[in-house]
VOBA-1610 file (N, C-alpha, C; in pm, whole numbers, padded with zeros to 5 digits, always signed):
BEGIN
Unk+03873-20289+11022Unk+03788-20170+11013Unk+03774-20106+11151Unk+03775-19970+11165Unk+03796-19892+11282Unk+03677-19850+11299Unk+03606-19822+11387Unk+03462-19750+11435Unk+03350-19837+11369Unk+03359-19976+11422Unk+03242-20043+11321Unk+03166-20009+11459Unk+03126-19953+11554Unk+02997-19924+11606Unk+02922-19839+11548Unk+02974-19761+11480Unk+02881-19717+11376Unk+02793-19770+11281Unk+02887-19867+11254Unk+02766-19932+11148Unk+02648-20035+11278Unk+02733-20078+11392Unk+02605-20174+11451Unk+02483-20075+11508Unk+02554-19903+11553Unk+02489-19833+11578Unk+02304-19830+11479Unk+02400-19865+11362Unk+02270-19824+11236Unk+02194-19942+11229Unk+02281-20120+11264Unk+02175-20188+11241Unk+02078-20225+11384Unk+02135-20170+11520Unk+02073-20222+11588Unk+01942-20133+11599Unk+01955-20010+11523Unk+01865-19885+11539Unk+01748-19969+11424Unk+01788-20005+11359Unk+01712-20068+11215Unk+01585-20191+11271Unk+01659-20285+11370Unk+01607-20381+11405Unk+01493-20332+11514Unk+01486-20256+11593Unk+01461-20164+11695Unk+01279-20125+11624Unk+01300-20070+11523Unk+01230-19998+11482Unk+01178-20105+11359Unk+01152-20224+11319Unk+01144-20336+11244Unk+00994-20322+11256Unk+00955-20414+11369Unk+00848-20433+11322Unk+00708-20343+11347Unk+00720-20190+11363Unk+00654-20122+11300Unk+00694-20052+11172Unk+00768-20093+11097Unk+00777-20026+10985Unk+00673-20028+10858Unk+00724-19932+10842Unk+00585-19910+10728Unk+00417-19860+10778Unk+00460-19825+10892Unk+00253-19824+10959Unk+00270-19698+10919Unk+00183-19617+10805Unk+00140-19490+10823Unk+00051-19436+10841Unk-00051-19505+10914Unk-00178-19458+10998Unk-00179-19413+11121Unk-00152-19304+11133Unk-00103-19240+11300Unk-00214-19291+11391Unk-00331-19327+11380Unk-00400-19391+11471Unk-00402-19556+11503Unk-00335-19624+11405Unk-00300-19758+11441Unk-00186-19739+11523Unk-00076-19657+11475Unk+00025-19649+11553Unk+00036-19631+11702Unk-00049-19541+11707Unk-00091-19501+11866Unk-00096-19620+11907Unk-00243-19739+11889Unk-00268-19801+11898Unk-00193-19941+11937Unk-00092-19985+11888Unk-00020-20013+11849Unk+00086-20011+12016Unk+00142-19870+12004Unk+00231-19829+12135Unk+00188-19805+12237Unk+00040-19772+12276Unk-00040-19735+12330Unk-00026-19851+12492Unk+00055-19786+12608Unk+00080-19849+12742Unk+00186-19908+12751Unk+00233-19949+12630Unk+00391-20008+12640Unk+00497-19953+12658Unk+00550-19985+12783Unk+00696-19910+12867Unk+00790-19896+12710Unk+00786-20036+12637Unk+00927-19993+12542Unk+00822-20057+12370Unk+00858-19938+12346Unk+00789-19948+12181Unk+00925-19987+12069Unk+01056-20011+12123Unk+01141-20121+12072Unk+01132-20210+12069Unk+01189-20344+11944Unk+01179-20497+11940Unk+01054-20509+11974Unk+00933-20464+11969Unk+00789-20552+11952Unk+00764-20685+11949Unk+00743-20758+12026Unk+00740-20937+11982Unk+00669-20959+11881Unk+00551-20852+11867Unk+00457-20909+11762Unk+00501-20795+11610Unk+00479-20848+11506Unk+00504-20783+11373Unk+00360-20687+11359Unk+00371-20594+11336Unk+00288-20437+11328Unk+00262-20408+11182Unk+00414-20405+11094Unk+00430-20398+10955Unk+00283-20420+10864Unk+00235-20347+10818Unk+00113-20416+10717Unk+00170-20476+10618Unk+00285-20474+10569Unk+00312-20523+10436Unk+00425-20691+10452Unk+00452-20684+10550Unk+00610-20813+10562Unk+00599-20833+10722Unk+00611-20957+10746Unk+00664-21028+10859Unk+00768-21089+10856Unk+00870-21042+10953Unk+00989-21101+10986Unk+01030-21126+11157Unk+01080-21222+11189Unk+01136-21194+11356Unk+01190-21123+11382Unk+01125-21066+11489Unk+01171-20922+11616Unk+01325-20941+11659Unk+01416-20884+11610Unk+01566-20923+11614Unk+01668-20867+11528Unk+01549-20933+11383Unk+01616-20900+11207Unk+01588-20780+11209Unk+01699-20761+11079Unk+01733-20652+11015Unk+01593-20611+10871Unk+01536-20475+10858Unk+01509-20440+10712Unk+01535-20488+10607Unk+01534-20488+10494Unk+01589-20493+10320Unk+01704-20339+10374Unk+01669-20242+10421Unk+01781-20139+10399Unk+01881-20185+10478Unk+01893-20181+10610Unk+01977-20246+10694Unk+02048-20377+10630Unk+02009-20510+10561Unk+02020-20612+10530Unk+02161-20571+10385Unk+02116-20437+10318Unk+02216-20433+10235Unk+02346-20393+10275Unk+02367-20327+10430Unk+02461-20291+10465Unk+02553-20427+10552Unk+02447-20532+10578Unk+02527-20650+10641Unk+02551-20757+10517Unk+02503-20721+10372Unk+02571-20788+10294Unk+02736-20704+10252Unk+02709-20607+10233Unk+02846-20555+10208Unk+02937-20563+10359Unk+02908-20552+10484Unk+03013-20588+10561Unk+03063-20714+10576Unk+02994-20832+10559Unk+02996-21001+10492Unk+03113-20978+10399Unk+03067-20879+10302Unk+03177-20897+10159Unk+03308-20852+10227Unk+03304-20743+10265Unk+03459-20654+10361Unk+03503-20765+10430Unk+03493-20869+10501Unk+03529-20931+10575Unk+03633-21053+10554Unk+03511-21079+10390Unk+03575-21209+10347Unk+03651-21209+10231Unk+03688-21031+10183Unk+03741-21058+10030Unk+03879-20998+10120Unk+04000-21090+10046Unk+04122-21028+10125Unk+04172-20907+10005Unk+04159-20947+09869Unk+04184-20842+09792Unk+04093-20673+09766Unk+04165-20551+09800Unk+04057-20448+09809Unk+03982-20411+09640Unk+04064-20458+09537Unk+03970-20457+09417Unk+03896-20552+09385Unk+03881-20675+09469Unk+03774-20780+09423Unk+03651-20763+09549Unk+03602-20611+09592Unk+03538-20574+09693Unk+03425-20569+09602Unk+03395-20500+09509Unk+03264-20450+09433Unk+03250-20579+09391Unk+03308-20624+09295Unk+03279-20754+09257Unk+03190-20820+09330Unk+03258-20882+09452Unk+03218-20974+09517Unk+03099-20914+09623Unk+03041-20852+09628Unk+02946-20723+09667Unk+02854-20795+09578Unk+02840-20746+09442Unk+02741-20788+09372Unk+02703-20894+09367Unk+02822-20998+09358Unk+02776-21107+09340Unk+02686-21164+09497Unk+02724-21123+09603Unk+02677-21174+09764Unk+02513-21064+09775Unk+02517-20966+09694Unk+02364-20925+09676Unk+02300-21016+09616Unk+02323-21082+09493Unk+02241-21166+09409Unk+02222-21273+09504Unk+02307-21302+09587Unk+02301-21460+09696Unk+02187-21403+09780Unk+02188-21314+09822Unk+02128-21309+09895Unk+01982-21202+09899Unk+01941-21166+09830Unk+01847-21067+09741Unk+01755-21189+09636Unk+01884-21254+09573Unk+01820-21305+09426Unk+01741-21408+09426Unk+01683-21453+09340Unk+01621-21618+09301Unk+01617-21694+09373Unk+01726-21740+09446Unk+01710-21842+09543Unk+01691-21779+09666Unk+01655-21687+09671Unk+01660-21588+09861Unk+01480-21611+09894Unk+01475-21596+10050Unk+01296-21569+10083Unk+01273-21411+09988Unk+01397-21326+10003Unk+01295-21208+09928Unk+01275-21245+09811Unk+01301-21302+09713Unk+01258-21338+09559Unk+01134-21403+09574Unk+01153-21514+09653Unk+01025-21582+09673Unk+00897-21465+09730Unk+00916-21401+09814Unk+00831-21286+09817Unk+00772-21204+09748Unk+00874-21214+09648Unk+00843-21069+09530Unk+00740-21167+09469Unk+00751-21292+09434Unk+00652-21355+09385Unk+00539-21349+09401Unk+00485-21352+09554Unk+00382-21363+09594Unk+00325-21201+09617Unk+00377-21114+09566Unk+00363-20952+09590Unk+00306-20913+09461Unk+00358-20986+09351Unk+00237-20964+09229Unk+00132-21056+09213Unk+00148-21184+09301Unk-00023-21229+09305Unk-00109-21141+09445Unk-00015-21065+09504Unk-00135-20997+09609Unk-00179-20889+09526Unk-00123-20819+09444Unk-00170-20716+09329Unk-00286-20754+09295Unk-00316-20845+09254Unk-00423-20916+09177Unk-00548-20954+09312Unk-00520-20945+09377Unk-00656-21013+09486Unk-00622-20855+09597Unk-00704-20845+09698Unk-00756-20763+09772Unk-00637-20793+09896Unk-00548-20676+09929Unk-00420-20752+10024Unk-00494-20755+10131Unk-00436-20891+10177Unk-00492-20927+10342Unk-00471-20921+10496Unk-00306-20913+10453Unk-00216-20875+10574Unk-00109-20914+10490Unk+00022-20884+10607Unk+00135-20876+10623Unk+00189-21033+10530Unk+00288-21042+10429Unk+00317-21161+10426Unk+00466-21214+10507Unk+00472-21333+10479Unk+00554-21413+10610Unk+00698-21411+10558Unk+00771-21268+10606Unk+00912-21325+10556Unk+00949-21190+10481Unk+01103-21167+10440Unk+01144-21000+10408Unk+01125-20962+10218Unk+01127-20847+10261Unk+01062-20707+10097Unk+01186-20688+10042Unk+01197-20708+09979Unk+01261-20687+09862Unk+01284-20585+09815Unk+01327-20443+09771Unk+01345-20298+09754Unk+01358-20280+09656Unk+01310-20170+09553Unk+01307-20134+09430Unk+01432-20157+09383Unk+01473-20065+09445Unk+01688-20031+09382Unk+01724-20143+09401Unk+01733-20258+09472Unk+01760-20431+09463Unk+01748-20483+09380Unk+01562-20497+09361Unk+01560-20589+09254Unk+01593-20504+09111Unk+01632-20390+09075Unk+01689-20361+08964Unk+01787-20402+08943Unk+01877-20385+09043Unk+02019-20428+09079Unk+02077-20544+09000Unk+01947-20648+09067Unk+02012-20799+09040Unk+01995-20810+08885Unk+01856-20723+08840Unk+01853-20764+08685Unk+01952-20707+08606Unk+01989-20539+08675Unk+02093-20512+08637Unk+02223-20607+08577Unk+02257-20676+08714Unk+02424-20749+08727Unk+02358-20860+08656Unk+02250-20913+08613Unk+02264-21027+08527Unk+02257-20997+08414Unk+02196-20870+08352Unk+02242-20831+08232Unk+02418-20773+08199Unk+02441-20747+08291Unk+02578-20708+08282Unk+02635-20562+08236Unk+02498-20451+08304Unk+02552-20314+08323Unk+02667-20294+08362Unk+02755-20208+08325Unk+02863-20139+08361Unk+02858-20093+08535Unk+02713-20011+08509Unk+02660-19920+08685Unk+02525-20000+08707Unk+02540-20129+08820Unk+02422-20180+08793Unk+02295-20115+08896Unk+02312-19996+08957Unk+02187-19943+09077Unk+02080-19885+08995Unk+01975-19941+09069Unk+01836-19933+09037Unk+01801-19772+09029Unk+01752-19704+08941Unk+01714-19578+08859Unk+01596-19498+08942Unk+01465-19612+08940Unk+01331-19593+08953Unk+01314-19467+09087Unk+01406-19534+09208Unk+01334-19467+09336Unk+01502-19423+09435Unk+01445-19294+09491Unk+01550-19256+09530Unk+01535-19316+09696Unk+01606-19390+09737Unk+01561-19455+09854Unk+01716-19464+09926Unk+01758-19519+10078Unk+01827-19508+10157Unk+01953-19666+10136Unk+01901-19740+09997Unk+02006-19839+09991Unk+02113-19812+09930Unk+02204-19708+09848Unk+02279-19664+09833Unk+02387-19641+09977Unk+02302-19576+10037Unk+02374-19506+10169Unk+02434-19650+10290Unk+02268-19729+10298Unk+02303-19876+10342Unk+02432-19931+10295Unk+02426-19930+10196Unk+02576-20025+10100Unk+02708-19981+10145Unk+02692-19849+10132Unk+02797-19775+10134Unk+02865-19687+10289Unk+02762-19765+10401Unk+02816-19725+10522Unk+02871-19789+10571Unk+02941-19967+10582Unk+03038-20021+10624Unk+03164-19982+10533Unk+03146-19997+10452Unk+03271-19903+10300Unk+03330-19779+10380Unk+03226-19726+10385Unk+03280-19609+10419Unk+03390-19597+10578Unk+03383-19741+10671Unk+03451-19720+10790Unk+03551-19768+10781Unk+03557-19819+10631Unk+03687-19973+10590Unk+03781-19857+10463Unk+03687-19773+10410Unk+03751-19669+10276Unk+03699-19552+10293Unk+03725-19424+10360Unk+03639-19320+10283Unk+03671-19217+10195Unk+03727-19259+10065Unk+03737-19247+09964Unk+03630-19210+09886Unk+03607-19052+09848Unk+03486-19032+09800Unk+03440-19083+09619Unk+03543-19090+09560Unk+03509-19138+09432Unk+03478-19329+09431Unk+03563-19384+09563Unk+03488-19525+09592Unk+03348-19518+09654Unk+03393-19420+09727Unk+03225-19486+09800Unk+03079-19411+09704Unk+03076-19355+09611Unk+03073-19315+09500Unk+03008-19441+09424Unk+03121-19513+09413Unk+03090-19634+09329Unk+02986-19750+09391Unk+03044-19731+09457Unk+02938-19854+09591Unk+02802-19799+09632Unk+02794-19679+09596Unk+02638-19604+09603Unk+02587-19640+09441Unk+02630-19614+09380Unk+02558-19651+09205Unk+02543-19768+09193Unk+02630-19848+09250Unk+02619-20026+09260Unk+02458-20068+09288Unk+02434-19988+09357Unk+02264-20011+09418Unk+02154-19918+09404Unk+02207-19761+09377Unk+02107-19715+09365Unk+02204-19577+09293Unk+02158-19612+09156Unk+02218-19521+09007Unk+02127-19374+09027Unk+02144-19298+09108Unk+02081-19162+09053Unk+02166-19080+09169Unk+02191-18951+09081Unk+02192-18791+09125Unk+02195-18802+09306Unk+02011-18803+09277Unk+01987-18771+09424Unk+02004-18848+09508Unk+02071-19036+09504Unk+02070-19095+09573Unk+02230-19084+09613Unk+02277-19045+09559Unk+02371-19049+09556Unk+02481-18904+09656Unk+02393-18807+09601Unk+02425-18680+09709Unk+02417-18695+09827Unk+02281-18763+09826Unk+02227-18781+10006Unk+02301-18889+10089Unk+02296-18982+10012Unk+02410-19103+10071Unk+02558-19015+10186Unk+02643-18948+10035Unk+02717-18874+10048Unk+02727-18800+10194Unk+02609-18714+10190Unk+02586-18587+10297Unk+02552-18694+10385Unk+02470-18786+10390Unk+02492-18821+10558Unk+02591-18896+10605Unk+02702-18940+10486Unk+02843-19027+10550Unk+02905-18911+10599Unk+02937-18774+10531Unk+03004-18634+10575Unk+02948-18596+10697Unk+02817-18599+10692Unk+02722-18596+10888Unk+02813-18696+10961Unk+02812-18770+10927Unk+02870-18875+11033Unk+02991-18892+11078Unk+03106-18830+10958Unk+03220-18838+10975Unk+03250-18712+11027Unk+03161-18630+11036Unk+03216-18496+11131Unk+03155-18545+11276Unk+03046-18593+11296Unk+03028-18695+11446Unk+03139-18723+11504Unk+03168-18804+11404Unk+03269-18916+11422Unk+03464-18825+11501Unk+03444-18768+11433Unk+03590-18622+11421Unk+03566-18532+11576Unk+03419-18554+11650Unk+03431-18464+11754Unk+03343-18323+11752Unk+03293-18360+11651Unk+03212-18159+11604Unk+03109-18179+11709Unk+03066-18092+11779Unk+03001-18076+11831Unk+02823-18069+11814Unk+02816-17991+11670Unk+02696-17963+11626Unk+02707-18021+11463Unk+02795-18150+11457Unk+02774-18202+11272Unk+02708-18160+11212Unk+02571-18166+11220Unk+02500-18086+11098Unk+02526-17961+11052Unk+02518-17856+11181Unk+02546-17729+11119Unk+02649-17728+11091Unk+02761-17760+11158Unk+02904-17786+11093Unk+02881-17809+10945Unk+02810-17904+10879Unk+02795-17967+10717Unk+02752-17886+10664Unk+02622-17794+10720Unk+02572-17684+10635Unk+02639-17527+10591Unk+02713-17532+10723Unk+02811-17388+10724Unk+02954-17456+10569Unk+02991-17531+10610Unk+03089-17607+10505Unk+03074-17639+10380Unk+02948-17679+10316Unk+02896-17705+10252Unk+02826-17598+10155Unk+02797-17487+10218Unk+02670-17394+10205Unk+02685-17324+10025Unk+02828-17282+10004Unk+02846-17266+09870Unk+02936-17387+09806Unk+02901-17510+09847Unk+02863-17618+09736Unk+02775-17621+09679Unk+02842-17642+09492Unk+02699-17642+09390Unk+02623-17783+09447Unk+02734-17928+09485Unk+02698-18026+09471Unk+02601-18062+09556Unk+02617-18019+09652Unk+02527-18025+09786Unk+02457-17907+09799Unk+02386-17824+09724Unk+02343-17685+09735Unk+02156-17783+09761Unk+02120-17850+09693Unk+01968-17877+09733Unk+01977-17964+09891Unk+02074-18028+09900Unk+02125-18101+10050Unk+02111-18005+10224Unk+02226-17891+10151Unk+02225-17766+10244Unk+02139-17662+10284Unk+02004-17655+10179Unk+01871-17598+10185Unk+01795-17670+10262Unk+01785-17789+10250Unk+01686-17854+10279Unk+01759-17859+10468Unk+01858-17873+10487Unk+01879-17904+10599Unk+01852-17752+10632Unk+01859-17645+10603Unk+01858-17533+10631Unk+01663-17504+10697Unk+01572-17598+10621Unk+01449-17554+10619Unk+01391-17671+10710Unk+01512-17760+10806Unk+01504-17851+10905Unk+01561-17721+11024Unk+01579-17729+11001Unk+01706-17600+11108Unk+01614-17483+11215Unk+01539-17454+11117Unk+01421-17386+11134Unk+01327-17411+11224Unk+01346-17534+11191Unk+01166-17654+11231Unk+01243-17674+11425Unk+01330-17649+11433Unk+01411-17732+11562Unk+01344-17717+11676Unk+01215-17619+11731Unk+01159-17590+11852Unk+00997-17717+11736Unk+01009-17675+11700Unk+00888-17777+11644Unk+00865-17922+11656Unk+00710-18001+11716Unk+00687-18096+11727Unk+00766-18177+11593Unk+00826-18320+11645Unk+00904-18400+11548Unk+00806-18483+11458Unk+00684-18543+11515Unk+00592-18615+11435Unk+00545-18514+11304Unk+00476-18397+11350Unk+00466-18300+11242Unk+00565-18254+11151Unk+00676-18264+11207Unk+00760-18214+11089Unk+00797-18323+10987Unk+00797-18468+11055Unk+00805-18538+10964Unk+00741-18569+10858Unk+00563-18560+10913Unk+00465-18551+10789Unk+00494-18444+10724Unk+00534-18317+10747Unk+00495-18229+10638Unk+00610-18251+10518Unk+00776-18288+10583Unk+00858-18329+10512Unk+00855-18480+10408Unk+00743-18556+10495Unk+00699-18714+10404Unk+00759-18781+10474Unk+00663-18863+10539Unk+00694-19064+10623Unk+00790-19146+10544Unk+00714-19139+10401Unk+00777-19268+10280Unk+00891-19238+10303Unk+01012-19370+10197Unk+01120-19366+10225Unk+01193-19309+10143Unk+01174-19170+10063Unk+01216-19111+09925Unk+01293-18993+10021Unk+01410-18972+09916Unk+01483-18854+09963Unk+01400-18727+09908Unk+01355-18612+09927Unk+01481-18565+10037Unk+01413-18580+10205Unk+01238-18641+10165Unk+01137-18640+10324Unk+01235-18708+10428Unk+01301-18821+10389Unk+01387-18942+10485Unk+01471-18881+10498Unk+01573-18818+10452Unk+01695-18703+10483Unk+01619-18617+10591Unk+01550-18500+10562Unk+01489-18416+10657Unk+01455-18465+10807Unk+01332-18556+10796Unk+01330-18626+10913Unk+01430-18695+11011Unk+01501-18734+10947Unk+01613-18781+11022Unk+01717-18686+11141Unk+01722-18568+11026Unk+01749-18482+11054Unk+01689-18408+11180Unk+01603-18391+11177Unk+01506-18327+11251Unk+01520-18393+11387Unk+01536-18510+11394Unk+01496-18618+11527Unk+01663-18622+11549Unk+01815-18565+11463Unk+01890-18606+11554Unk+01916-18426+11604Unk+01878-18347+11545Unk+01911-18210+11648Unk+01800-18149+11756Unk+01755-18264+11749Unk+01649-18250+11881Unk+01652-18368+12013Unk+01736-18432+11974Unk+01737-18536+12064Unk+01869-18539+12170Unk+01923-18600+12231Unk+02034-18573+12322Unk+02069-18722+12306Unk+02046-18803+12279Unk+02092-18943+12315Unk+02035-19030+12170Unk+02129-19133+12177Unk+02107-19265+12070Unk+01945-19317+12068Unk+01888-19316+12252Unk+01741-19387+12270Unk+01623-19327+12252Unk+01623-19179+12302Unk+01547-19106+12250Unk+01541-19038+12143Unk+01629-19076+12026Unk+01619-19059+11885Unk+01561-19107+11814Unk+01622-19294+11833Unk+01539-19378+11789Unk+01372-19393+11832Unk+01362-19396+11969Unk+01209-19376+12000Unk+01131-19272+11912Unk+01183-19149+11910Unk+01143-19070+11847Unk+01102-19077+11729Unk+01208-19123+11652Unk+01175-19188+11530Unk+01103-19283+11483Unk+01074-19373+11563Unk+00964-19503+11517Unk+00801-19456+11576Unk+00800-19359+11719Unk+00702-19249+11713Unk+00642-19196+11564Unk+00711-19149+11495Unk+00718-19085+11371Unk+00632-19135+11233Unk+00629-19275+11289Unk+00545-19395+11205Unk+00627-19395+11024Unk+00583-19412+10929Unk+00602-19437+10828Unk+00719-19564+10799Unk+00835-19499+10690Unk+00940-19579+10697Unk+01047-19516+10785Unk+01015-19584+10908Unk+01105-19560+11035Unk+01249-19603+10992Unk+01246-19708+10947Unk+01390-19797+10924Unk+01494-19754+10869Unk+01430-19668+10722Unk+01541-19570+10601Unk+01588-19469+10751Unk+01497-19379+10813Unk+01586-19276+10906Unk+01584-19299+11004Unk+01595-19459+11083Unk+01669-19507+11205Unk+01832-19567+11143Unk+01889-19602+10978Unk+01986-19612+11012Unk+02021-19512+10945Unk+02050-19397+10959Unk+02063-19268+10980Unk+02111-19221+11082Unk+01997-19206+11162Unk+01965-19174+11324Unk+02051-19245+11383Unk+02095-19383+11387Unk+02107-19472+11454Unk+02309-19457+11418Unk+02364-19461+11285Unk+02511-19449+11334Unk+02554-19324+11325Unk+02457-19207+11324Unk+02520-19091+11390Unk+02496-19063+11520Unk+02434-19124+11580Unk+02415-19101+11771Unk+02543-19226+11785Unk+02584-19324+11720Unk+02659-19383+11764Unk+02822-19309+11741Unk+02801-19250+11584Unk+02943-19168+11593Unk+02940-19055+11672Unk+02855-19029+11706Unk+02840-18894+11823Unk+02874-18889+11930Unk+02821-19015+12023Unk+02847-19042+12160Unk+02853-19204+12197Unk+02932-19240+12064Unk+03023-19393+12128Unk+02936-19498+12166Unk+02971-19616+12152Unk+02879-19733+12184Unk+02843-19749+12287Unk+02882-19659+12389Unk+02819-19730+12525Unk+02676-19661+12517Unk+02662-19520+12427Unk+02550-19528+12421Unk+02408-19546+12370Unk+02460-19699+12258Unk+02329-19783+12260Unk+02304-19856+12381Unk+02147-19860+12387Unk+02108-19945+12528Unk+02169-20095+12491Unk+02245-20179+12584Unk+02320-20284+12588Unk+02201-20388+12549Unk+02089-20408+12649Unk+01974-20483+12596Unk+01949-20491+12440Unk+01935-20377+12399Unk+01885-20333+12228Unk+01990-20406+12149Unk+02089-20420+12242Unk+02232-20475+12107Unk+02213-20600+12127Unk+02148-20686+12290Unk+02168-20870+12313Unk+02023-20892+12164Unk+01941-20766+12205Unk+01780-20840+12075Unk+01796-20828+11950Unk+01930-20749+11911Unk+01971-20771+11759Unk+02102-20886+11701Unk+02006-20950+11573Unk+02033-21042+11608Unk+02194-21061+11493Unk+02214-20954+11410Unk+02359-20886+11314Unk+02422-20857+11426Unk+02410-20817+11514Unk+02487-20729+11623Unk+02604-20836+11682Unk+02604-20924+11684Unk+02689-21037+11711Unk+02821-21046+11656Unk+02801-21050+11492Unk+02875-21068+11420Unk+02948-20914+11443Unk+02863-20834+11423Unk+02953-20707+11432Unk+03074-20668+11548Unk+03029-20696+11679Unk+03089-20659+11784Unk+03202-20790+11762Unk+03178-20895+11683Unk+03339-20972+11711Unk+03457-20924+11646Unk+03380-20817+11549Unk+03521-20711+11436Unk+03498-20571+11536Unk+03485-20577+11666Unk+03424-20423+11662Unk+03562-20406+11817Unk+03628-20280+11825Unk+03770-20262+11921Unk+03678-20197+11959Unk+03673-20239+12090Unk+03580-20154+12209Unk+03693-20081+12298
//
């Protein structure tokens, strides 16, 4: 696979921005960052909802290092999906800490939540997934929520195939809808015009794009980011939405990479931003890397992630 800094681009951006994820109280957050030279890798977990070590990867990030696991180890290219699904269920399913989690997430339903529990979340479009592939759907991606694991799945795929009716498939694998599926799309096309040398990718995507039916709600919305570009980034993110639902996580993302100049002050920017930082740091994170090359993630940020290892031993520097 050629340009896998892209993908470490996305997980080291993921890990970076970990353990404040999920804070959407702009005054804890402050709080929170408030005197600290570097509001990256946090030693301590921030998250109200999950504790994990300062290092690891998200549930979103986590689906993109199960499918590069699968790329690695299947030598045949049609026993890729297959064996995809089956290394989600290994590692997602029944016997994983996130199952065991999900457990204890409907007895916190029931009692008054107390804090953070010990160990990683589990994601809507996942756990459909797995019930999916054990019932034995045809398209097993989760329906319910339009969220950034489609795009996760489908961004090492995309540096190994980019084949739009495959990577297509590898987006429904995890997350079966319309809109998850467009957006996935539009930010691998962001990236692969990065990636190609464009100078200004986005607008490049929107000028290209602009009388596409398929991408016509994609190309608006970036159009009504476009706008926002002299505008404070925290505000635009609230008004576009923190949570991790398309199209708020598309926009924002957006927003923080045509305002930024560099891989570090994107990501900062972005975990600034509070909510679900993680869905649009790996976003953020392998288009500053297809933009301006691995040297410019901070080298430190890549020794505290702890996927980043594995990646750089497949990665031609």
């Amino acid at each position: 696979m050629d340009n896998l800094h892209i993908f470490l681009g996305a997980t080291v951006a993921d890990a970076a921005a970990r353990p404040l994820h999920w804070v959407y109280d702009p005054k804890k957050l402050n709080q929170y960052i408030k005197g600290k030279k570097e509001i990256v890798f946090l030693k301590k977990n921030k998250s109200p909802f999950y504790s994990i070590k300062t290092g690891n990867v998200s549930g979103y990030n986590d689906v993109g290092q199960v499918m590069f696991k699968t790329l690695i180890s299947t030598k045949k290219k049609s026993e890729i999906l297959k064996n995809f699904k089956r290394n989600i269920v290994k590692n997602f399913g029944p016997s994983s800490a996130y199952w065991r989690n999900l457990k204890l997430r409907k007895k916190y339903k029931k009692i008054k939540w107390k804090g953070p529990m010990n160990g990683p979340w589990i994601h809507q479009n996942i756990l459909e997934t797995i019930q999916n592939i054990k019932t034995k759907k045809s398209t097993t991606g989760g329906k319910k929520v339009n969220e950034s694991d489609g795009y996760c799945a489908a961004l090492p795929y995309f540096l190994f195939n980019n084949s739009e009716p495959e990577l297509k498939r590898i987006i429904k694998s995890v997350a079966n809808s319309k809109v998850n599926e467009t957006y996935a799309l539009a930010k691998l096309k962001i990236i692969d015009l990065a990636m190609k040398g464009e100078k200004k990718p986005v607008n490049t995507f929107a000028n290209k794009y602009g009388k596409n039916r398929y991408f016509k709600a994609v190309v608006a919305n970036i159009k009504k980011v476009l706008r926002l570009k002299k505008h404070n980034h925290i505000k635009v993110v609230k008004q576009f939405g923190k949570a991790c639902s398309y199209p708020g996580t598309f926009m924002g993302s957006i927003h923080a990479m045509i305002t930024s100049n560099n891989y570090k002050s994107a990501i900062i920017k972005t975990i600034k931003a509070g909510g679900c930082n993680c869905s649009r740091a790996n976003f953020v994170g392998a288009y500053f890397a297809a933009l301006k090359g691995i040297n410019n993630i901070p080298k430190n940020w890549i020794k505290k992630t702890k996927p980043a290892k594995r990646i750089l031993n497949y990665t031609a520097i």
